[in-house]
C-alpha positions in Angstrom: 114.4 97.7 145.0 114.0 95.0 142.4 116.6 95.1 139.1 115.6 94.5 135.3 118.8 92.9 134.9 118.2 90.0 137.3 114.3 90.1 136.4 114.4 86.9 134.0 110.8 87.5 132.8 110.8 91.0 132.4 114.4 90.2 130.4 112.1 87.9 128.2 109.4 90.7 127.5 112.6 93.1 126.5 114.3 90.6 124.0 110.7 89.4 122.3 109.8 93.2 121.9 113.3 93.9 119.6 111.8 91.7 116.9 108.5 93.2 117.4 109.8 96.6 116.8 110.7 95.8 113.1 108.0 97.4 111.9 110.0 100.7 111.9 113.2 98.8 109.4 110.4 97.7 107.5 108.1 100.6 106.2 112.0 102.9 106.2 114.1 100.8 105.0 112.2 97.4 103.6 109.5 99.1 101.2 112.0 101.3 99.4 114.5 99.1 98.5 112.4 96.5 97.4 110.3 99.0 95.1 113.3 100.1 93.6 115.1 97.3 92.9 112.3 94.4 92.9 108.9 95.8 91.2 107.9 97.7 88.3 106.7 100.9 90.9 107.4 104.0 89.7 110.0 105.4 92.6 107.9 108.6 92.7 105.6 106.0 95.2 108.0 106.2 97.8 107.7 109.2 99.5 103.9 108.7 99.2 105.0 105.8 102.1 105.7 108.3 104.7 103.0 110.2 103.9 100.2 107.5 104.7 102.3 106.7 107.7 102.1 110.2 109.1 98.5 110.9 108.0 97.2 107.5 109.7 99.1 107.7 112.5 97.1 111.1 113.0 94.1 110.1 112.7 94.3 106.4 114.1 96.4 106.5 117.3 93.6 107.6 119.6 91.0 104.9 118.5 94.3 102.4 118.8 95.2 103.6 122.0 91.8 103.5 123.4 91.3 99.9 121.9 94.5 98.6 123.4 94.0 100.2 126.8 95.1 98.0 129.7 97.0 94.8 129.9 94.9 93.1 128.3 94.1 95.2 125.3 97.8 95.5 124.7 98.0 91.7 124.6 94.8 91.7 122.3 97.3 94.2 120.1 99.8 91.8 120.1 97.8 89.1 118.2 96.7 91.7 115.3 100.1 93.0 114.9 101.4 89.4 113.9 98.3 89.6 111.8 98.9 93.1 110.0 103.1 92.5 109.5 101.8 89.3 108.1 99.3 90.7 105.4 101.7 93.4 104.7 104.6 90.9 104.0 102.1 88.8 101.7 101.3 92.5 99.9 104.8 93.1 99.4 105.4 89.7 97.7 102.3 90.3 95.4 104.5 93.2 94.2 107.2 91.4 93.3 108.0 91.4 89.4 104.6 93.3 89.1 104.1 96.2 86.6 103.6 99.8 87.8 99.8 99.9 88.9 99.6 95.8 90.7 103.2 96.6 92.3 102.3 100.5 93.6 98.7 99.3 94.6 100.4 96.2 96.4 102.9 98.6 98.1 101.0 101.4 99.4 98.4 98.5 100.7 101.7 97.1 102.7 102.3 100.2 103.8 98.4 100.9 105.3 98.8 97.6 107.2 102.4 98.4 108.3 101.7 101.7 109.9 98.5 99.9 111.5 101.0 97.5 113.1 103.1 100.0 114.5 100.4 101.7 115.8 99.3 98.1 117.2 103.3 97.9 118.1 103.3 101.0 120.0 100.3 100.6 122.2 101.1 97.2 123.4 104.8 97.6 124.1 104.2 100.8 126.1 101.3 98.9 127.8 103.5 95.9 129.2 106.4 97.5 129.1 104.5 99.6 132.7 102.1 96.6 133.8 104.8 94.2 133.7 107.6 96.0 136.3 106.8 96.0 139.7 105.5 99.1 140.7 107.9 100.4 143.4 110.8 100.3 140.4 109.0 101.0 137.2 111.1 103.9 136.3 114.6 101.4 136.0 112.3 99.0 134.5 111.1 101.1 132.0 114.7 102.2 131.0 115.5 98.6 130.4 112.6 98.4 127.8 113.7 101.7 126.1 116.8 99.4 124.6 114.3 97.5 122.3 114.1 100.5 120.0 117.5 101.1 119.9 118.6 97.6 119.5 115.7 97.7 116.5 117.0 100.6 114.9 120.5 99.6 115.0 120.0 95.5 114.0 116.8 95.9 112.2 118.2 97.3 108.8 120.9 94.5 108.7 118.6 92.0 109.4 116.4 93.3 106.4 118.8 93.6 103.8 120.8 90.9 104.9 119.1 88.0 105.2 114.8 88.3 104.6 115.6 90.4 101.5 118.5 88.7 100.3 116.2 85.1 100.3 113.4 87.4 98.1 109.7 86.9 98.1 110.0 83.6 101.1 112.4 85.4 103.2 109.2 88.0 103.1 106.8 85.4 104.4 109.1 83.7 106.9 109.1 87.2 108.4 105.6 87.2 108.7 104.7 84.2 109.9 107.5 84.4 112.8 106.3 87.9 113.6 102.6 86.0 114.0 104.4 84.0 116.3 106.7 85.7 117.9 103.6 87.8 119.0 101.3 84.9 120.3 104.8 83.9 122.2 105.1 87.4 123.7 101.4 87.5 124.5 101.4 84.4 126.8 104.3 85.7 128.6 102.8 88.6 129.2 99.5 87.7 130.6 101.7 84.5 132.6 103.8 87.3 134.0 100.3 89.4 135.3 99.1 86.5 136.9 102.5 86.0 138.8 102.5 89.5 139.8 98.8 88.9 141.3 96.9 91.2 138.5 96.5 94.2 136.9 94.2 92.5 134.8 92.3 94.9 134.2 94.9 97.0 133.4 94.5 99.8 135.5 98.0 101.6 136.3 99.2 104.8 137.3 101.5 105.1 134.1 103.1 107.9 132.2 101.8 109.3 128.9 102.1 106.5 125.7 105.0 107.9 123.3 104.0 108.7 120.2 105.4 106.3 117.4 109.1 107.0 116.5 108.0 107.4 112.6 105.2 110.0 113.4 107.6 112.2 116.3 108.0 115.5 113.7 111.3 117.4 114.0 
């Protein structure tokens, strides 16, 4: 049986989806702090945050799924998540230094576009994450790509703060345009990696059920 950890490609897919999985720092962690401590928001907008993310994710992650079906919808996801983290990083630097209605406007727009990206994130990662592994060893594969989240949620918030943050409304925009990308780079490794496996390019898999987005799983 095959390994993940001598798979360099599959490797390659893992480390590219740890950046792609910011999403989750930013809409948690991102959005707050830079209301609070960068705009003219009331912080009574905040909560509101989680409440769009919940409500969309409701009513949106069928359509998504069902859009994004296959290999190669979950590579089509890929190029309109770069798109979506990008328009939402351009919304939050409209909000910078703006007064209460521009910057809370602004902000909740970011947030729209963010959840859309996760539900873009979400599709597509679970997608190649199963087409990508050889199918005799899918389940040690698959436990391999499970460390993306985890790295995300553990690096993710420092990388925020830290550094696209601490450079202000550019470090906001560099974020974006590497996320745009980082997304076309994961997308051609992706569909190089189906055509070296011999297919599944029409994306039809005996897979598991899609996890449900980590900000959406209730209690």
């Amino acid at each position: 049986m095959p390994s993940p950890w001598r798979d360099r490609g599959y490797l390659r897919f893992v480390l590219l989806d740890i950046p792609l999985n910011l999403d989750d720092s930013i809409l948690n962690v991102g959005l707050p702090l830079w209301l609070v401590h960068h705009t003219g928001a009331p912080h009574a907008v905040v909560p509101v945050f989680l409440v769009l993310n919940t409500v969309l994710v409701v009513l949106l992650q069928l359509r998504v799924s069902a859009w994004a079906e296959g290999a190669l919808g979950a590579a089509a996801a890929l190029r309109w998540y770069g798109v979506t983290v990008l328009g939402g990083c351009l919304l939050i630097v409209l909000a910078t230094g703006a007064g209460p209605v521009v910057a809370s406007v602004a902000l909740l727009g970011a947030a729209v576009l963010i959840t859309l990206a996760e539900l873009l994130r979400s599709v597509s990662s679970w997608e190649l994450a199963v087409v990508l592994a050889p199918p005799g060893a899918r389940a040690s594969y698959l436990g391999v790509a499970g460390m993306s989240q985890s790295v995300q949620k553990s690096v993710g918030p420092l990388l925020l703060t830290g550094v696209v943050m601490a450079a202000g409304p550019l470090g906001w925009l560099g974020l974006g345009a590497a996320t745009v990308g980082l997304g076309a780079l994961q997308r051609r490794a992706g569909l190089r990696r189906l055509a070296t496996l011999g297919g599944a390019a029409d994306g039809t898999v005996a897979e598991p059920a899609r996890p449900a987005p980590a900000s959406a799983t209730v209690g």
